[in-house]
TORGUZA-664718 format. One record per atom (N, C-alpha, C): residue number from 0; residue in one letter; x, z, y. Coordinates in Angstrom, 1 decimal. Layout:
// residues N
+-----+------+--------+--------+--------+
|  nr | rest |   east |     up |  north |
+-----+------+--------+--------+--------+
| NUM |    A |      X |      Z |      Y |
...
+-----+------+--------+--------+--------+
This chain:
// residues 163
+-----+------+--------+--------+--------+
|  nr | rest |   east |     up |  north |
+-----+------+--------+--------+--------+
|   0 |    X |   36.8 |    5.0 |  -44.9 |
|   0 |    X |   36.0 |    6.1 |  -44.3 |
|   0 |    X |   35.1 |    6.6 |  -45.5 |
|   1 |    X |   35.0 |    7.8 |  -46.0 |
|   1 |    X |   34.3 |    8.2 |  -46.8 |
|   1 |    X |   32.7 |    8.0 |  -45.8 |
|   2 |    X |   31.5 |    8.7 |  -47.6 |
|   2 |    X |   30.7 |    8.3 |  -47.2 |
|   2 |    X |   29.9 |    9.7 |  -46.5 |
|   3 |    X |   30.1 |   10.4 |  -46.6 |
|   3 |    X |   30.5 |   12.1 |  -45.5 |
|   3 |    X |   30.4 |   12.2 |  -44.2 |
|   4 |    X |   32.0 |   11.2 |  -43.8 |
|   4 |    X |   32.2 |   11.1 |  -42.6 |
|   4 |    X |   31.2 |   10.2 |  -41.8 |
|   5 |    X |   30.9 |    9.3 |  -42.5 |
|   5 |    X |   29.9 |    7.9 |  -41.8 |
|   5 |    X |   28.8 |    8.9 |  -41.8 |
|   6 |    X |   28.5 |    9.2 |  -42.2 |
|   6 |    X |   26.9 |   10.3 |  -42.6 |
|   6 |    X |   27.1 |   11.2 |  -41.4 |
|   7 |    X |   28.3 |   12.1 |  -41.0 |
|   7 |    X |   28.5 |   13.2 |  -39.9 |
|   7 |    X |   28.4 |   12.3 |  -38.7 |
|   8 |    X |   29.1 |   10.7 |  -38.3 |
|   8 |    X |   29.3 |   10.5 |  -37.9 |
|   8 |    X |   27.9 |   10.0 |  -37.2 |
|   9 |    X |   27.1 |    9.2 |  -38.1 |
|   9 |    X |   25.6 |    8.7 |  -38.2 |
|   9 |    X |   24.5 |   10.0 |  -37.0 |
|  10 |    X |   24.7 |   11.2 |  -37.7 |
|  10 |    X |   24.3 |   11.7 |  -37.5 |
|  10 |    X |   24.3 |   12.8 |  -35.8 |
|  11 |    X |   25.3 |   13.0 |  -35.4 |
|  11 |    X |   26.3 |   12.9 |  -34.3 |
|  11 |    X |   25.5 |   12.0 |  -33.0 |
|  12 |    X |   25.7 |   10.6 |  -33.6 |
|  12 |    X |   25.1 |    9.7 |  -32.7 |
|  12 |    X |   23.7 |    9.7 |  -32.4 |
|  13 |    X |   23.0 |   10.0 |  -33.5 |
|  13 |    X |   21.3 |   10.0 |  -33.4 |
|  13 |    X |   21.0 |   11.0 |  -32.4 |
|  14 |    X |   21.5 |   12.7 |  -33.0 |
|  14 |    X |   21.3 |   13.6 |  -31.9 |
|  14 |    X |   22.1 |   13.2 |  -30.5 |
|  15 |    X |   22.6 |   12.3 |  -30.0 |
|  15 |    X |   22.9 |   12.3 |  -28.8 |
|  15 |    X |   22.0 |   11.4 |  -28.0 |
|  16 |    X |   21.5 |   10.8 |  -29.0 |
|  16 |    X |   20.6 |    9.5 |  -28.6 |
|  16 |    X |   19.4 |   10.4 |  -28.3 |
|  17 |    X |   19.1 |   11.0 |  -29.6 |
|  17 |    X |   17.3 |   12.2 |  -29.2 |
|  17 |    X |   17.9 |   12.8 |  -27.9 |
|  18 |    X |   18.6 |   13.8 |  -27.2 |
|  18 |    X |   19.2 |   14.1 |  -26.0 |
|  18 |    X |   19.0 |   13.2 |  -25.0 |
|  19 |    X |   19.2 |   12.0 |  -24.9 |
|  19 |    X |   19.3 |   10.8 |  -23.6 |
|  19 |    X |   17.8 |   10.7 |  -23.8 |
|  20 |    X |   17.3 |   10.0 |  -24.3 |
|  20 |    X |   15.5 |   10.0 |  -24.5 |
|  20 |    X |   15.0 |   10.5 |  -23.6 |
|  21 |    X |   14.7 |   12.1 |  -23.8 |
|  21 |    X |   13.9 |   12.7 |  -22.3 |
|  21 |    X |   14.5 |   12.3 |  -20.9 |
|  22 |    X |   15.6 |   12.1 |  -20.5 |
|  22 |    X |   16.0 |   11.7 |  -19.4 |
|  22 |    X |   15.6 |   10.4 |  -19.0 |
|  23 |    X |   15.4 |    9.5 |  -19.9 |
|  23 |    X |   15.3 |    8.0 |  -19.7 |
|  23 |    X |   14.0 |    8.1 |  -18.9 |
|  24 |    X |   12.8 |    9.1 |  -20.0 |
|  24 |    X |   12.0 |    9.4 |  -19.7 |
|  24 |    X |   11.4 |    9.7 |  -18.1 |
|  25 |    X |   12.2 |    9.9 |  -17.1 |
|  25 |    X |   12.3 |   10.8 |  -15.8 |
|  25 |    X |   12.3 |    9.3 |  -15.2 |
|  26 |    X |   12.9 |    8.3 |  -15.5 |
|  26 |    X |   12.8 |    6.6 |  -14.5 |
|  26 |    X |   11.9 |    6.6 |  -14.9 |
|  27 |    X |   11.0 |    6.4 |  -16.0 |
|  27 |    X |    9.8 |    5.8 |  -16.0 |
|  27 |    X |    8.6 |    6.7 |  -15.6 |
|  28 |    X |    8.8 |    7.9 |  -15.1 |
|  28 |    X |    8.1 |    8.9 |  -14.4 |
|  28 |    X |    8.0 |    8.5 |  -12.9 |
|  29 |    X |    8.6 |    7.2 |  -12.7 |
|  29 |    X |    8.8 |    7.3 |  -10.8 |
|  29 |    X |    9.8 |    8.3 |  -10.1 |
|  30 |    X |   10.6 |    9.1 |  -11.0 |
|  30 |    X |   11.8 |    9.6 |  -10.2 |
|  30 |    X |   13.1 |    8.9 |   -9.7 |
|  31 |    X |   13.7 |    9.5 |   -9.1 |
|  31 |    X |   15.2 |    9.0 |   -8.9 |
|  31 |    X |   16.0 |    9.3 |   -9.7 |
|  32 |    X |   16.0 |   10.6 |  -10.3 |
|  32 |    X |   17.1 |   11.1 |  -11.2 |
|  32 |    X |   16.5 |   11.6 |  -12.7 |
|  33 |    X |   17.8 |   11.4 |  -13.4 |
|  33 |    X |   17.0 |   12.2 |  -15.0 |
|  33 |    X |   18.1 |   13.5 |  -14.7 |
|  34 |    X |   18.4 |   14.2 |  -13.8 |
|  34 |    X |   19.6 |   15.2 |  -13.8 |
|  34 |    X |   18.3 |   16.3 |  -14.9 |
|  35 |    X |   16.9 |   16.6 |  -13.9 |
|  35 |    X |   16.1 |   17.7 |  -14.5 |
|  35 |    X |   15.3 |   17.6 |  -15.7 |
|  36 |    X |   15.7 |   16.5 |  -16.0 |
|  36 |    X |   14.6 |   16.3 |  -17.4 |
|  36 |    X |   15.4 |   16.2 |  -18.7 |
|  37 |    X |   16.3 |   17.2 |  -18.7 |
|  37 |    X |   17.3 |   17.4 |  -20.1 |
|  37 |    X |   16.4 |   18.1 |  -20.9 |
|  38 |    X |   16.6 |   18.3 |  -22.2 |
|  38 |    X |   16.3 |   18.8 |  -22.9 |
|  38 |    X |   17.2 |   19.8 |  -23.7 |
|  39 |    X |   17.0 |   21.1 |  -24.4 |
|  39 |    X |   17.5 |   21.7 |  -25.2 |
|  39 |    X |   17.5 |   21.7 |  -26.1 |
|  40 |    X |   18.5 |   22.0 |  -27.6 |
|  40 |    X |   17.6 |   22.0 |  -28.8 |
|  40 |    X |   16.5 |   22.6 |  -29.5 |
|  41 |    X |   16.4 |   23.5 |  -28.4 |
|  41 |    X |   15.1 |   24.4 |  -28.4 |
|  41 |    X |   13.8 |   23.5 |  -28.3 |
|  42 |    X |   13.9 |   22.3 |  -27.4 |
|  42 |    X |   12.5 |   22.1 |  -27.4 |
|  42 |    X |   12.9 |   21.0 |  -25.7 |
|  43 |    X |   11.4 |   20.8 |  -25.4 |
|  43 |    X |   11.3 |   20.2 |  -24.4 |
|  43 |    X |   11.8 |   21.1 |  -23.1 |
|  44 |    X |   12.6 |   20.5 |  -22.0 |
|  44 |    X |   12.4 |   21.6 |  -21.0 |
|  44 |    X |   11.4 |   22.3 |  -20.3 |
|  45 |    X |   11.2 |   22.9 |  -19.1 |
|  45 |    X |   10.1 |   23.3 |  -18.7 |
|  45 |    X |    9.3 |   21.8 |  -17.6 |
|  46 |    X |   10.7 |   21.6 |  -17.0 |
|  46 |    X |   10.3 |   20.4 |  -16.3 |
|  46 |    X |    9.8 |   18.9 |  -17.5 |
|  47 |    X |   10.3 |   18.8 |  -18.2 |
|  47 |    X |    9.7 |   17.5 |  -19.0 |
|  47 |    X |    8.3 |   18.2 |  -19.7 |
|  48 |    X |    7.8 |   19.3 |  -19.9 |
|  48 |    X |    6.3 |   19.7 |  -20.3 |
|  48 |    X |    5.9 |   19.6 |  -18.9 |
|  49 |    X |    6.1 |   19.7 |  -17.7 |
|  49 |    X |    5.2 |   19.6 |  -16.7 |
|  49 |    X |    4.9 |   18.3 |  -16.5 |
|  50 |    X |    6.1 |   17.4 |  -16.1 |
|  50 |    X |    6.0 |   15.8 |  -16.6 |
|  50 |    X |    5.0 |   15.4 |  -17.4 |
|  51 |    X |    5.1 |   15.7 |  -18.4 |
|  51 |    X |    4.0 |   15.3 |  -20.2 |
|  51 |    X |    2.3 |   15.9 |  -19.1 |
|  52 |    X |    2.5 |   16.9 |  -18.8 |
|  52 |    X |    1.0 |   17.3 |  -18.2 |
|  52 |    X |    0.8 |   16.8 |  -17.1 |
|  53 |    X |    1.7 |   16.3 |  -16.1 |
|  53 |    X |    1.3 |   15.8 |  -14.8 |
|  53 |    X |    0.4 |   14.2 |  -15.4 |
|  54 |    X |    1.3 |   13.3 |  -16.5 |
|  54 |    X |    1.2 |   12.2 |  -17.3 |
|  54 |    X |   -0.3 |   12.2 |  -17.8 |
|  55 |    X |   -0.7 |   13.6 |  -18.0 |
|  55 |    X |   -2.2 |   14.2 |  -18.6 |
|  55 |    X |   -3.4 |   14.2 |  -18.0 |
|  56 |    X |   -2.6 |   14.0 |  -16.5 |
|  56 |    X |   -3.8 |   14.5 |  -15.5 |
|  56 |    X |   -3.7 |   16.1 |  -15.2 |
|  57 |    X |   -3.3 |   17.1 |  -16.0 |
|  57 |    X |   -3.0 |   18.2 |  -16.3 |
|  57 |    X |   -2.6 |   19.1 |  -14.8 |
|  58 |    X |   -2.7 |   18.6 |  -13.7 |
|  58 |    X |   -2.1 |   19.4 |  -12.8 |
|  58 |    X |   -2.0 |   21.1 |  -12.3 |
|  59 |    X |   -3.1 |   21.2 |  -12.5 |
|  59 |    X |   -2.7 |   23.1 |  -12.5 |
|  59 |    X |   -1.9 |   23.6 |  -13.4 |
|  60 |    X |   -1.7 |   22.9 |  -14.6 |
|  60 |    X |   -1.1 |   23.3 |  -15.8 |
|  60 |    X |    0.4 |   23.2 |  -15.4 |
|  61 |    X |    0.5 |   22.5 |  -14.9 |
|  61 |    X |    2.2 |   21.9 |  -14.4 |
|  61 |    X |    2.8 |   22.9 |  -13.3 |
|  62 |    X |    2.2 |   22.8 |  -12.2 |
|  62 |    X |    2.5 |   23.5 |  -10.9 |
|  62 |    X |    3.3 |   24.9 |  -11.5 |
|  63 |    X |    2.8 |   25.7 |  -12.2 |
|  63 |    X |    4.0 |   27.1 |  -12.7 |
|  63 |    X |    4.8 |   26.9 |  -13.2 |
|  64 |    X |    4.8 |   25.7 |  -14.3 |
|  64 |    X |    6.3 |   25.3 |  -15.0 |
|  64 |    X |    7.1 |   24.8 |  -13.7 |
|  65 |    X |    6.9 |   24.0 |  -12.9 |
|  65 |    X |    7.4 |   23.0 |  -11.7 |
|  65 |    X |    8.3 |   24.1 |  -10.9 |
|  66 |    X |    7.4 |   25.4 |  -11.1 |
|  66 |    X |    7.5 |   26.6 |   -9.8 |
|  66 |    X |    9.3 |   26.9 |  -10.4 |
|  67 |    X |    8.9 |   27.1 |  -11.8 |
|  67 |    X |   10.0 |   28.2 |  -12.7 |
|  67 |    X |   11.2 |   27.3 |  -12.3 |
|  68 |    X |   10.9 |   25.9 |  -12.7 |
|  68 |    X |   12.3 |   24.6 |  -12.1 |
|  68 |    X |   12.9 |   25.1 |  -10.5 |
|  69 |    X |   12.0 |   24.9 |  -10.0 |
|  69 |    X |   12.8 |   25.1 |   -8.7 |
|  69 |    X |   13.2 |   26.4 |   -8.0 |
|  70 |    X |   12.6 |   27.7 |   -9.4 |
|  70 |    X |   13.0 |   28.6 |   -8.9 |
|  70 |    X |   14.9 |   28.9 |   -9.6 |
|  71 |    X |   14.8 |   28.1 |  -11.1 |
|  71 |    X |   16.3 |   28.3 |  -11.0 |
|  71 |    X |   17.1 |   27.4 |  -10.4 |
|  72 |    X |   16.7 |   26.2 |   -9.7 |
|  72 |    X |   17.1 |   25.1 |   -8.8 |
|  72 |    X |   16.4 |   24.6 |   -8.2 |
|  73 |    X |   17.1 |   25.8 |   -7.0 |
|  73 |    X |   16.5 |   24.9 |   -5.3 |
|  73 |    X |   17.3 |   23.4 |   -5.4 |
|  74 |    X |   17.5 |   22.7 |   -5.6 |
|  74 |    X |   18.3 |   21.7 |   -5.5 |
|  74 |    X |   17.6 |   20.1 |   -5.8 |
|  75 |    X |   16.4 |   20.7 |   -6.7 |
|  75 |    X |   15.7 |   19.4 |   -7.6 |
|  75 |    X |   14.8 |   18.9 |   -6.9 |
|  76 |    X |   15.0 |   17.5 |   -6.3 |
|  76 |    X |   14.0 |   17.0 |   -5.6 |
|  76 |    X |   13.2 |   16.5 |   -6.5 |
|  77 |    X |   13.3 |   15.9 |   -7.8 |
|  77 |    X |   12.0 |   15.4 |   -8.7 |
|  77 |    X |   11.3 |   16.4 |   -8.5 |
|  78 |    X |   11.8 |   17.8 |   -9.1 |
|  78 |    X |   10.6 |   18.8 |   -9.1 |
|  78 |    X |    9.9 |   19.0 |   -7.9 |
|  79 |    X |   10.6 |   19.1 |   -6.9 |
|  79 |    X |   10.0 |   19.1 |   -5.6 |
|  79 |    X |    8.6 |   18.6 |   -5.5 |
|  80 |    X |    9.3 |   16.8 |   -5.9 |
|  80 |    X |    8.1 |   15.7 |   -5.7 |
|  80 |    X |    7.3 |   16.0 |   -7.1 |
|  81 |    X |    7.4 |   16.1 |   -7.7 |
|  81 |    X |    6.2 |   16.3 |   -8.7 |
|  81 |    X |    5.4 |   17.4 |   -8.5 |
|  82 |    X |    5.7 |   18.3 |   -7.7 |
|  82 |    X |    4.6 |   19.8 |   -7.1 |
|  82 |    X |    4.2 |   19.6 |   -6.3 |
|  83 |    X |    4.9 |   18.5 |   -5.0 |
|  83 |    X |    3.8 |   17.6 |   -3.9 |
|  83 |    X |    3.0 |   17.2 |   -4.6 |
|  84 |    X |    2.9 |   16.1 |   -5.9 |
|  84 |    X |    2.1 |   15.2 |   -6.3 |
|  84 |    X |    1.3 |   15.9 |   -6.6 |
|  85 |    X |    1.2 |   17.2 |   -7.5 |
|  85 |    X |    0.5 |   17.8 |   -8.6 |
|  85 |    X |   -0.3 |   18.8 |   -7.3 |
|  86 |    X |   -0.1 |   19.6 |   -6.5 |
|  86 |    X |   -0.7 |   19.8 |   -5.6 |
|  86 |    X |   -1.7 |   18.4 |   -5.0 |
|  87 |    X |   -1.3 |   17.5 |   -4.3 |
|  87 |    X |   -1.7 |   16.5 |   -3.6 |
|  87 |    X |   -2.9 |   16.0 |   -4.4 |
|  88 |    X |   -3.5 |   15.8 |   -5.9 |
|  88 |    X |   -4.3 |   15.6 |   -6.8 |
|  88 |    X |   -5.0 |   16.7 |   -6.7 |
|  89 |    X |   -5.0 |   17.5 |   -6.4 |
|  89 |    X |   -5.7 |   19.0 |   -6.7 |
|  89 |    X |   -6.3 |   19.1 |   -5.3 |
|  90 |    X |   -5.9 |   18.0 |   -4.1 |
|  90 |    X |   -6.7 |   18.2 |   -2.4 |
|  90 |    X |   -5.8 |   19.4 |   -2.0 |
|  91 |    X |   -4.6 |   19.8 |   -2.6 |
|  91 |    X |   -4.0 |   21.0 |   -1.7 |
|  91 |    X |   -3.3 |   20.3 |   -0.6 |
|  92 |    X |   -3.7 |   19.6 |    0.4 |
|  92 |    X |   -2.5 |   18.7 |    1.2 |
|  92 |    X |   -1.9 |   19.8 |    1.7 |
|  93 |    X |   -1.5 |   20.9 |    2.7 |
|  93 |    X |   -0.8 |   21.4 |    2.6 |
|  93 |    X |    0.6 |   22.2 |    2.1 |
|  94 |    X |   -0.1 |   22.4 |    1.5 |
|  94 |    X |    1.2 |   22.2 |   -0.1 |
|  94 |    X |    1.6 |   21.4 |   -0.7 |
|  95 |    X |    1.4 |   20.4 |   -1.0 |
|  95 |    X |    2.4 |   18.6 |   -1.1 |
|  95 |    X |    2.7 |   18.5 |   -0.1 |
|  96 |    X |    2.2 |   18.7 |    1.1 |
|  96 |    X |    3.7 |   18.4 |    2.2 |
|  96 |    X |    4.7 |   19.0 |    2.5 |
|  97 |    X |    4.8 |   20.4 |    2.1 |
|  97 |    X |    5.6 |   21.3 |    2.3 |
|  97 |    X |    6.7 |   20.7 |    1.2 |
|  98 |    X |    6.3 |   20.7 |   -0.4 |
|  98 |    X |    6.6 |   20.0 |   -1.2 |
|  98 |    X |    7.3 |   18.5 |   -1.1 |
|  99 |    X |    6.3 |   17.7 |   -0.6 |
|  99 |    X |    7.5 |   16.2 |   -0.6 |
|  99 |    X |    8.6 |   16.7 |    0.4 |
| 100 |    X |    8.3 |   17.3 |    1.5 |
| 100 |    X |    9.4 |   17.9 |    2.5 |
| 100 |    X |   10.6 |   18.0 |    2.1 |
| 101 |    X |   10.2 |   19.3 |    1.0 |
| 101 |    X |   11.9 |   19.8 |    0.5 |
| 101 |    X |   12.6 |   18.7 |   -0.2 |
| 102 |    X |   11.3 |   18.1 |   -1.1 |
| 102 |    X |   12.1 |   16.7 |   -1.6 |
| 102 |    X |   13.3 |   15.1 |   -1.0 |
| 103 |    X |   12.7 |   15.2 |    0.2 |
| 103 |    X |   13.1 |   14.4 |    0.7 |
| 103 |    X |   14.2 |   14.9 |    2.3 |
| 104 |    X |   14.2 |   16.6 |    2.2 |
| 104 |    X |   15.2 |   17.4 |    2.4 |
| 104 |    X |   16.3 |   17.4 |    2.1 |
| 105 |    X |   16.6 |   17.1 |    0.4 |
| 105 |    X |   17.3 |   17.0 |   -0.6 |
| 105 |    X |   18.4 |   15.8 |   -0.5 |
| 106 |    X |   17.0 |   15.0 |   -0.7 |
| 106 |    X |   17.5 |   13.6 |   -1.1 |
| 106 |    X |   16.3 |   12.2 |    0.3 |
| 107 |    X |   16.8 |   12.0 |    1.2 |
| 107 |    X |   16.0 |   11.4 |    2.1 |
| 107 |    X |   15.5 |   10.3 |    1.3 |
| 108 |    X |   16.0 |    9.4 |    0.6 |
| 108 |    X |   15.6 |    7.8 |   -0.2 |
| 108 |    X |   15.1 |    8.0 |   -1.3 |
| 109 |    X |   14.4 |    9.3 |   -1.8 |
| 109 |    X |   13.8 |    9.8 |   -2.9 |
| 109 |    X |   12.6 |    9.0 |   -2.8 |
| 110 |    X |   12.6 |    7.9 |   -3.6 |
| 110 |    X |   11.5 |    7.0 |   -4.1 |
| 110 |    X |   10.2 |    7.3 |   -4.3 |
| 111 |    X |   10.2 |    8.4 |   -5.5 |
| 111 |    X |    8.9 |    9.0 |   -5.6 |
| 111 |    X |    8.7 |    9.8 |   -4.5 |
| 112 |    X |    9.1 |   10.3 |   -3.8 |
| 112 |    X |    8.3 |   11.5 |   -2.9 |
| 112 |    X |    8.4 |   10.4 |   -1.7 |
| 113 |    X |    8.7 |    9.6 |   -1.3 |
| 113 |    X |    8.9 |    8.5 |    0.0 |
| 113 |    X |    7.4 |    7.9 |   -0.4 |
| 114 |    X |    7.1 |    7.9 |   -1.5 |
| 114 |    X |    5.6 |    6.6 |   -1.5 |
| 114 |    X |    5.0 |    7.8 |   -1.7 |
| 115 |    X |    5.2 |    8.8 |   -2.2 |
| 115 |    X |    3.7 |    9.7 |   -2.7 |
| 115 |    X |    3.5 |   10.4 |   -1.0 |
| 116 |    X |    4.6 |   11.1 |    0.0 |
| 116 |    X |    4.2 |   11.3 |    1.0 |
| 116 |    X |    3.6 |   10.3 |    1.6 |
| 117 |    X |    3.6 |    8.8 |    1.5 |
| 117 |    X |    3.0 |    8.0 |    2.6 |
| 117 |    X |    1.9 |    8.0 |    2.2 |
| 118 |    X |    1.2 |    8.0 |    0.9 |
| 118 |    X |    0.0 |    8.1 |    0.0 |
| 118 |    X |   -1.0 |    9.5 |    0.7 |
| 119 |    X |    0.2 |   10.7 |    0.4 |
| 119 |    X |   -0.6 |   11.8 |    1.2 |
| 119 |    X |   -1.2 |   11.5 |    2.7 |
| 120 |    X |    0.0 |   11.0 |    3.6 |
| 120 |    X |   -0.7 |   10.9 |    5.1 |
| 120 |    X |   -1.8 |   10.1 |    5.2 |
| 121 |    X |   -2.1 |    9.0 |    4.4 |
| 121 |    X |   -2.9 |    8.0 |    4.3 |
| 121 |    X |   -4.6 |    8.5 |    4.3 |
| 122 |    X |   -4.2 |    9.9 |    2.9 |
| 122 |    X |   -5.4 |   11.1 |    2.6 |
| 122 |    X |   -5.7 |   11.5 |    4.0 |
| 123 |    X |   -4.3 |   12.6 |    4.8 |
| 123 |    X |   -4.9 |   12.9 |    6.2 |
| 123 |    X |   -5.3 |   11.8 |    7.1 |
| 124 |    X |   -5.2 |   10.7 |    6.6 |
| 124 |    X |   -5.8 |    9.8 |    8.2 |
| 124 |    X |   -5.0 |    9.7 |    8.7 |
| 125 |    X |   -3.7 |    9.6 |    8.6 |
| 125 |    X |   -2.1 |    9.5 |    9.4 |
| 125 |    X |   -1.2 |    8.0 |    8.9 |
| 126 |    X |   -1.8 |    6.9 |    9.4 |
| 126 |    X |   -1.6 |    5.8 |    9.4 |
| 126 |    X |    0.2 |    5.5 |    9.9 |
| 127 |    X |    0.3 |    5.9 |   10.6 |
| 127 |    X |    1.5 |    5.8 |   11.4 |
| 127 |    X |    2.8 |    6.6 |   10.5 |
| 128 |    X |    2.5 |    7.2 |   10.3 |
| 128 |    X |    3.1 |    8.0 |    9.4 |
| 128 |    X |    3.3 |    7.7 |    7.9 |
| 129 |    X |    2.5 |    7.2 |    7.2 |
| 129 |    X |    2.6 |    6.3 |    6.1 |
| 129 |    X |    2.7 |    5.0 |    6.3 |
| 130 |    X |    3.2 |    4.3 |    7.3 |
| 130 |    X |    3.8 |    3.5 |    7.9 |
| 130 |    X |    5.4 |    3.4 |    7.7 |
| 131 |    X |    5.5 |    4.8 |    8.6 |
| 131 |    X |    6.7 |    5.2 |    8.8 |
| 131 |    X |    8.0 |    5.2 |    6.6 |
| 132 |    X |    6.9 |    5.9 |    5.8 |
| 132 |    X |    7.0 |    6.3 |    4.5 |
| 132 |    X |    8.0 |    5.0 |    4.1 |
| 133 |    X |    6.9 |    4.2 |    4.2 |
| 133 |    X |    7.0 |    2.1 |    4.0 |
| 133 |    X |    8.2 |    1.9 |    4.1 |
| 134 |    X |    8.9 |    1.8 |    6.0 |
| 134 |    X |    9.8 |    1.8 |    6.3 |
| 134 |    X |   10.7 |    2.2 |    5.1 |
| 135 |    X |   11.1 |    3.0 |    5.3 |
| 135 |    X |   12.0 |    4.3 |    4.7 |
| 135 |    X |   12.1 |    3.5 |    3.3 |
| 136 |    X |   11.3 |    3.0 |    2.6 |
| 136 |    X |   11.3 |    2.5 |    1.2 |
| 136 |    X |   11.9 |    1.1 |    1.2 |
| 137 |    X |   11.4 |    0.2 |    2.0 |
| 137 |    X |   11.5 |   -1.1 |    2.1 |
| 137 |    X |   13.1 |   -0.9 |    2.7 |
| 138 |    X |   13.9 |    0.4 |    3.1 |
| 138 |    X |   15.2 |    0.0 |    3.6 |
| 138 |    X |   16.1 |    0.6 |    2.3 |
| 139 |    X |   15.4 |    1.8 |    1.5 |
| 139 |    X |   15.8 |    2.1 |    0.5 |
| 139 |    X |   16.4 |    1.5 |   -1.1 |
| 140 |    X |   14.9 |    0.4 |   -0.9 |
| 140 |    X |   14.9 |   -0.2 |   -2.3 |
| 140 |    X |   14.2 |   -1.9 |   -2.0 |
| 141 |    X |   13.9 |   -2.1 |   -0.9 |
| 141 |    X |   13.2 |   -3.5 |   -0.7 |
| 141 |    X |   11.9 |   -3.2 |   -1.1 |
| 142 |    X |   12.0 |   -4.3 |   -2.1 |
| 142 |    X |   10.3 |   -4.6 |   -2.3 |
| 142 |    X |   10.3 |   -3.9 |   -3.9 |
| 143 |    X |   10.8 |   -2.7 |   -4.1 |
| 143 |    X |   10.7 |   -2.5 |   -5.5 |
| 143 |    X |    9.3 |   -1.7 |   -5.7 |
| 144 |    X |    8.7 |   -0.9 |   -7.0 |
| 144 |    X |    7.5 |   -0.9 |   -7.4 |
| 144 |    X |    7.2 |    0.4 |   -6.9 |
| 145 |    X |    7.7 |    1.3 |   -5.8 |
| 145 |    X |    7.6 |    2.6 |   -4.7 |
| 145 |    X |    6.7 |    1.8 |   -3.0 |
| 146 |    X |    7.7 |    0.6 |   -3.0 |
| 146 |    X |    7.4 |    0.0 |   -1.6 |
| 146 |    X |    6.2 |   -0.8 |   -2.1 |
| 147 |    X |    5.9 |   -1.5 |   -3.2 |
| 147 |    X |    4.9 |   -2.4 |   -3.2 |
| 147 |    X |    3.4 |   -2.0 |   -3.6 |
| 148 |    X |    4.0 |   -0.4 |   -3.9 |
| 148 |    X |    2.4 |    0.3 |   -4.4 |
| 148 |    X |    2.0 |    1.3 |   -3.2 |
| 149 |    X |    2.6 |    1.3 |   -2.3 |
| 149 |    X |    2.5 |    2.1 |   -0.7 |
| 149 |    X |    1.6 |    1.0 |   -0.1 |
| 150 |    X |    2.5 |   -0.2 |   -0.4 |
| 150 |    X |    1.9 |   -0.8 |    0.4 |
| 150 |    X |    0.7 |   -1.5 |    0.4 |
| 151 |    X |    0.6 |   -2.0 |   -0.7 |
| 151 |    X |   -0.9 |   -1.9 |   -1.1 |
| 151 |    X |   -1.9 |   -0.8 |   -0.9 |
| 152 |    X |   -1.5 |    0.4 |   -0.9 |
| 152 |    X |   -2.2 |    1.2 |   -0.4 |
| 152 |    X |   -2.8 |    1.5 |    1.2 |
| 153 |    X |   -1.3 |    1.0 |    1.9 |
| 153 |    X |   -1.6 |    1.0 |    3.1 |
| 153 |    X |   -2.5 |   -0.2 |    3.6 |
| 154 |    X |   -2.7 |   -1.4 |    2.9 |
| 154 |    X |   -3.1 |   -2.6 |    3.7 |
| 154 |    X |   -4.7 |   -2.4 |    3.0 |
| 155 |    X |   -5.2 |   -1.4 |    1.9 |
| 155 |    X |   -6.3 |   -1.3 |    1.6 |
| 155 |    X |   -6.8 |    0.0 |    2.6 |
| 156 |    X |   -6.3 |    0.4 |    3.0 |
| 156 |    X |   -6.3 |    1.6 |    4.0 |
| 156 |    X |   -7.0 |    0.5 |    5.4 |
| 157 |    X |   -6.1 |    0.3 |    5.8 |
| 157 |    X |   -6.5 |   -0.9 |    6.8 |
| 157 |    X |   -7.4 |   -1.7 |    6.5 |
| 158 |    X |   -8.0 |   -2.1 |    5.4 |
| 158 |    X |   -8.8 |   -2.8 |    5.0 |
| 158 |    X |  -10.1 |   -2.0 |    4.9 |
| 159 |    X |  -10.3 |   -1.2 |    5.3 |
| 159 |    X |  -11.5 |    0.0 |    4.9 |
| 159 |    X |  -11.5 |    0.5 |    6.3 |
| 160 |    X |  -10.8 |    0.4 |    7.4 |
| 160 |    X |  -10.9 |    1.1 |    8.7 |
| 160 |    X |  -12.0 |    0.2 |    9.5 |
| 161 |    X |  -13.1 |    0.9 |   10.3 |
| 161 |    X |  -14.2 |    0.1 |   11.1 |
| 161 |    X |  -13.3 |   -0.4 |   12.0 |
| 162 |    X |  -14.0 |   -2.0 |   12.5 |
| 162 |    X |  -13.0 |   -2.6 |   13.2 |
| 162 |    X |  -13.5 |   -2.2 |   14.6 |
+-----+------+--------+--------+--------+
């Protein structure tokens, strides 16, 4: 094998590898899927800059990129749940629920939007309901790190109510 081809070939590999990256990126975001968090050679997507700013604290900044996502795909529940979340931080609860809604519309065992909605009812005072969230996680995934940070939330919830 000349030393050309090893080099095209080298090279080949690397850019496919820089392409997988941002998606990997989307698990460790608390999604279910990296389908939305491709990248172009252009640049970051719209959805992985909202990601990077949600990551920031950044939430008004996100919510229009998030918008543009789901305006060319109704279909994306990450984005969904990341416009619940990014609303839900900002005190817009009715707009993260409308939001986790479509998310879990989508995709019912959607991880992140299953703990962030039970997170939200918790905000409205809706115990039973982020109860209900629990459930739904603990049948989805067991005790993985969606069900065991709800739940902590919920038993500190409980732990703060006058008896």
């Amino acid at each position: 094998m000349t030393i050309f081809l090893r080099r095209t070939m080298f090279a080949a590999m690397a850019l496919a590898l820089a392409t997988m990256l941002p998606a990997a990126a989307g698990f460790a975001a608390g999604t279910s899927s990296s389908s939305s968090s491709s990248s172009s050679s252009s640049g970051p997507s719209d959805y992985q800059k909202a990601v990077d700013l949600i990551d920031d604290e950044d939430y008004a900044e996100a919510i229009p990129l998030l918008e543009k996502v789901v305006a060319a795909d109704s279909s994306n529940a990450d984005a969904f749940n990341y416009l619940g979340y990014a609303n839900r931080k900002l005190g817009k609860h009715s707009e993260a629920l409308g939001y986790y809604q479509r998310a879990l519309a989508l995709k019912p065992d959607h991880l992140g939007a299953n703990e962030y909605l039970g997170e939200l009812y918790l905000e409205m005072k809706l115990l039973p309901e982020a109860e209900q969230r629990l459930a739904v996680l603990q049948k989805a995934c067991g005790a993985c790190e969606e069900y065991e940070d709800l739940k902590e939330e919920i038993d500190e919830y409980k732990a703060n109510q006058p008896s």
